[in-house]
C-alpha positions in Angstrom: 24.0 -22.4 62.5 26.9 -21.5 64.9 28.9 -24.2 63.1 28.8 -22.6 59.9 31.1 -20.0 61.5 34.6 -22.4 61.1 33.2 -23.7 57.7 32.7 -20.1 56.4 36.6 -19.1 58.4 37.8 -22.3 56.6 36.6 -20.9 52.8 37.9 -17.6 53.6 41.5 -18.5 54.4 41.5 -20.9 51.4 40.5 -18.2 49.1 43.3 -15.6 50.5 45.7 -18.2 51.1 45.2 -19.4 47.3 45.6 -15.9 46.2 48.5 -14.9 48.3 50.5 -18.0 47.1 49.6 -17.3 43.7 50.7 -13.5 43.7 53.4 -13.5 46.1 54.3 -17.1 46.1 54.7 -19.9 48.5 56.5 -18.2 51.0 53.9 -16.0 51.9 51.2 -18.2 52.6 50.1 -18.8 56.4 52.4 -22.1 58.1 48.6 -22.8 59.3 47.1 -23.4 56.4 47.8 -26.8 54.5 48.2 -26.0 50.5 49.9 -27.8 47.9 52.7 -26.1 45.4 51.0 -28.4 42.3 49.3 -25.9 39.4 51.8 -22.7 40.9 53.4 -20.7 38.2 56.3 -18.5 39.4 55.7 -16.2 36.6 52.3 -15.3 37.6 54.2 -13.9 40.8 54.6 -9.5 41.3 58.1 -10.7 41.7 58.2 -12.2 38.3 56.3 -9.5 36.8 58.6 -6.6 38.4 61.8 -8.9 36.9 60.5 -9.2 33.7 59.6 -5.6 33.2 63.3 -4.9 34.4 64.7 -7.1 31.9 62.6 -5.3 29.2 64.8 -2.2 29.8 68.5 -3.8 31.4 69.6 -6.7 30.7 72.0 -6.4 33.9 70.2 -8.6 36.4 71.9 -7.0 38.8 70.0 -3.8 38.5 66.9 -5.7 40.5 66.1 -4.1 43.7 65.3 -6.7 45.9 63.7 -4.5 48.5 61.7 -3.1 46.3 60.0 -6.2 45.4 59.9 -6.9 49.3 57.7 -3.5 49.7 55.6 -4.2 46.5 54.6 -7.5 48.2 53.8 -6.5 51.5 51.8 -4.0 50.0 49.9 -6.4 48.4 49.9 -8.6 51.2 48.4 -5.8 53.4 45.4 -5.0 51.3 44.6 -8.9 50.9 44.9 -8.9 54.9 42.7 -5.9 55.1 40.4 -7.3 52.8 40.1 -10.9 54.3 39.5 -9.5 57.7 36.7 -7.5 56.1 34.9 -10.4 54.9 35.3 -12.3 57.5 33.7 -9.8 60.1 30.6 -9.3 57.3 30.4 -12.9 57.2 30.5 -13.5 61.5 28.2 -10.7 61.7 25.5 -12.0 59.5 26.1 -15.5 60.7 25.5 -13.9 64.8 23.0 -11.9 63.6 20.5 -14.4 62.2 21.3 -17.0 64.9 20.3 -14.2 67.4 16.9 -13.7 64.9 16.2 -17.5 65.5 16.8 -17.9 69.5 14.5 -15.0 70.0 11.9 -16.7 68.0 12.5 -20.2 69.4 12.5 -18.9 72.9 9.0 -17.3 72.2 7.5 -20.6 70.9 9.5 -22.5 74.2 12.1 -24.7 71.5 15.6 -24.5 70.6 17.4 -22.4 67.9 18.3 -25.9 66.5 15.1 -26.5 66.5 13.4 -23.4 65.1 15.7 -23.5 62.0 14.9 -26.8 60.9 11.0 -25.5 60.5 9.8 -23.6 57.6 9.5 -20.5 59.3 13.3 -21.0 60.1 14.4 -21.5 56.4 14.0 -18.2 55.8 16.5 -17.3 58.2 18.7 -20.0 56.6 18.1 -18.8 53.0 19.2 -15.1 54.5 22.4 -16.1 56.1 23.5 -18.0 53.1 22.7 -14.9 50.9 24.4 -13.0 53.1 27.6 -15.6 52.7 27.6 -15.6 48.7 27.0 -11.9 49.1 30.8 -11.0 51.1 32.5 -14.0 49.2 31.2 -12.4 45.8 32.4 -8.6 46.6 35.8 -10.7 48.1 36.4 -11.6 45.4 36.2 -8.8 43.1 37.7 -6.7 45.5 41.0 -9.6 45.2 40.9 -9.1 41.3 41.1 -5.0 41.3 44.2 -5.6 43.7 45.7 -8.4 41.4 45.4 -6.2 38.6 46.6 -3.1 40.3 49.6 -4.4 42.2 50.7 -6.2 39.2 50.7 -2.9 37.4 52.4 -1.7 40.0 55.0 -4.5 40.1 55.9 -4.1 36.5 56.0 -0.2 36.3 58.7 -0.1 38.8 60.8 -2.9 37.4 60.8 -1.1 34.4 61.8 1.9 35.8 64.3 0.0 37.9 65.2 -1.2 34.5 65.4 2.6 32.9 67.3 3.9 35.7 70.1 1.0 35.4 70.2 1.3 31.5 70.4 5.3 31.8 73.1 5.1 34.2 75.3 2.9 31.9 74.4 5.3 29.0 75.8 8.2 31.0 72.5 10.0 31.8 71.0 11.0 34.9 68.1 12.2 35.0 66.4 10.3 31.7 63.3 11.8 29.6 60.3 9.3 30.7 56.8 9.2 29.0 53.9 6.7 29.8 52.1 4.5 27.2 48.3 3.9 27.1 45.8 2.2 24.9 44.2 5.7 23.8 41.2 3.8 22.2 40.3 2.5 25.9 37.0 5.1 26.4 37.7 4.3 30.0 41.1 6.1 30.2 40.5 8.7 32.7 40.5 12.5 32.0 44.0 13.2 34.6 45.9 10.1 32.2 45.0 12.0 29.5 46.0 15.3 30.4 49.2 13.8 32.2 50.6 11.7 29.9 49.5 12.9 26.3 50.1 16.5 24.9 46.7 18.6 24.8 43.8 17.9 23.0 44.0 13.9 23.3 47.0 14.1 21.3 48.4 10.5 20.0 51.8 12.1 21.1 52.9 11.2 24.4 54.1 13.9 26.9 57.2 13.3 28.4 59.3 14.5 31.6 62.3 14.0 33.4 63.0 11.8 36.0 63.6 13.9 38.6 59.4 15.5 38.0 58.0 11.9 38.7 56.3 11.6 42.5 55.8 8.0 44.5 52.6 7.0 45.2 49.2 7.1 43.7 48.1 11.1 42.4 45.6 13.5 43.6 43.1 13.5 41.7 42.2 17.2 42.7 45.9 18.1 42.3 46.9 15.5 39.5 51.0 15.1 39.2 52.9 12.6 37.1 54.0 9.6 39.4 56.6 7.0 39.1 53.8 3.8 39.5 50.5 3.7 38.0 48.6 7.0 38.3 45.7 5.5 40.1 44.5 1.7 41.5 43.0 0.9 37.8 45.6 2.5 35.7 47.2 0.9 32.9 49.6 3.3 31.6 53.2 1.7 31.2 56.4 3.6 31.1 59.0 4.1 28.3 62.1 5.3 28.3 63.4 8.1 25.6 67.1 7.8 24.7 69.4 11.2 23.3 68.1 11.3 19.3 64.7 9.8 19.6 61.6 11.4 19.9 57.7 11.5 18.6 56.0 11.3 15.0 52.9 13.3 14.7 51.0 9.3 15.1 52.4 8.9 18.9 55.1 6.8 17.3 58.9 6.6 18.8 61.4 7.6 15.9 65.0 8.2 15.5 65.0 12.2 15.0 69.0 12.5 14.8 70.1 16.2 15.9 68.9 20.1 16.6 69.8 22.7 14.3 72.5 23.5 16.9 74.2 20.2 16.1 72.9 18.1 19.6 71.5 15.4 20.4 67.5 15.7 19.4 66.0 15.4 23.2 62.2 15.1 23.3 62.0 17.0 26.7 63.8 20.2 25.1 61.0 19.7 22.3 57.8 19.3 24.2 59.0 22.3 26.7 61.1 24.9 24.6 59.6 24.2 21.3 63.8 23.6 20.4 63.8 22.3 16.9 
């Protein structure tokens, strides 16, 4: 049984490695373990997805912040190391703990672990280590999917606010009026998105702020605050930038509003805030 411990090491770095090259890209992977490049999109990359939000929003491709995708992949990287070391202590410790199971019981009935296991009373204890096995490799990987999905969120909220930033600069504006976009028929958008990012009552119309009132990092949920990334791990809200003239319909849709009374620029923030008209 103690030889299933590099067989079961073995499937463990292929899974993470596979993943790691797939998200982050070749140059990521381990130099110790021996992968081929054939089947690998780049576009499946966080890199690719922060670029391509980015160029959603600028189309100056020297508005990408390469450090920025640097931090978004270590990120990722850590939680996959996190997670692989994880399973791979589960995984040991089921494996010890069985074998330990079986040389007490061999030792009582004068034979070998070896030997115990290949009897039927031993197959049990086989049955329960390879339960154990599917058990850590299943909750891998859905554990790798929620941080897929969540750090490629994450990869393409920044480049478009990356994107915004750039664009607003060349426009003249510095501190630009931001709102988030969800899909407000998903019944699993949490209460905090709702109230954060839409205008009371579950209103279609999305609420806006500037800049400058965004925090880094995921919120509190006790103490829920707009944030520059995604809200939370599972959040799917995407940001939108709202230029000088353009603000809601009554539907949530963006428009082309012209100018307040006063003869400026309509601004959406002004709106929402000061109820100017």
């Amino acid at each position: 049984m103690k030889n299933l411990k590099p067989i079961a090491d073995q499937l463990i770095e292929e899974l993470f490695q596979k993943t790691i090259m797939r998200l982050l890209g070749p140059q990521y992977v381990s130099k110790a373990f021996v992968f081929s490049v054939k089947g690998f999109d780049p576009q499946t990359t966080l890199g690719a997805l922060y670029t391509h939000a980015l160029s959603q929003n600028t189309a100056n491709y020297k508005a990408i912040d390469w450090k920025t995708i640097e931090t978004i992949n270590s990120v990722a990287k850590g939680y996959l190391d996190v997670l692989k070391d994880k399973t791979k202590q589960e995984i040991m410790a089921a494996i010890d703990t069985n074998y330990h199971e079986a040389d007490v019981k061999a030792r009582i009935i004068s034979v070998t672990p070896e030997h115990y296991l290949n009897t039927d009373e031993g197959q049990s204890i086989k049955d329960s280590v390879a339960q154990s096995i599917q058990f850590s490799l299943k909750k891998a990987k859905n554990g790798i999917d929620r941080i897929v999905g969540a750090e490629s969120y994450t990869a393409q909220t920044m480049g478009a606010f990356d994107g915004i930033i750039d664009m607003s600069k060349n426009m003249g504006i510095s501190d630009p009026i931001i709102a988030k976009r969800g899909v407000l028929s998903n019944p699993t958008r949490c209460k905090n998105c709702w109230q954060l990012w839409n205008l009371p009552g579950q209103s279609p119309i999305p609420k806006v702020y500037k800049l400058s009132e965004l925090k880094g990092g995921y919120m509190n949920p006790k103490s829920p605050e707009p944030t520059l990334g995604p809200s939370h791990p599972s959040c799917t809200d995407t940001p939108i930038v709202m230029a000088p003239g353009f603000g809601f319909d009554e539907s949530g849709k963006s428009v082309y509003k012209g100018y307040f009374k006063d003869g400026t620029p309509w601004n959406e923030w002004e709106h929402q805030r000061n109820g100017k008209i």
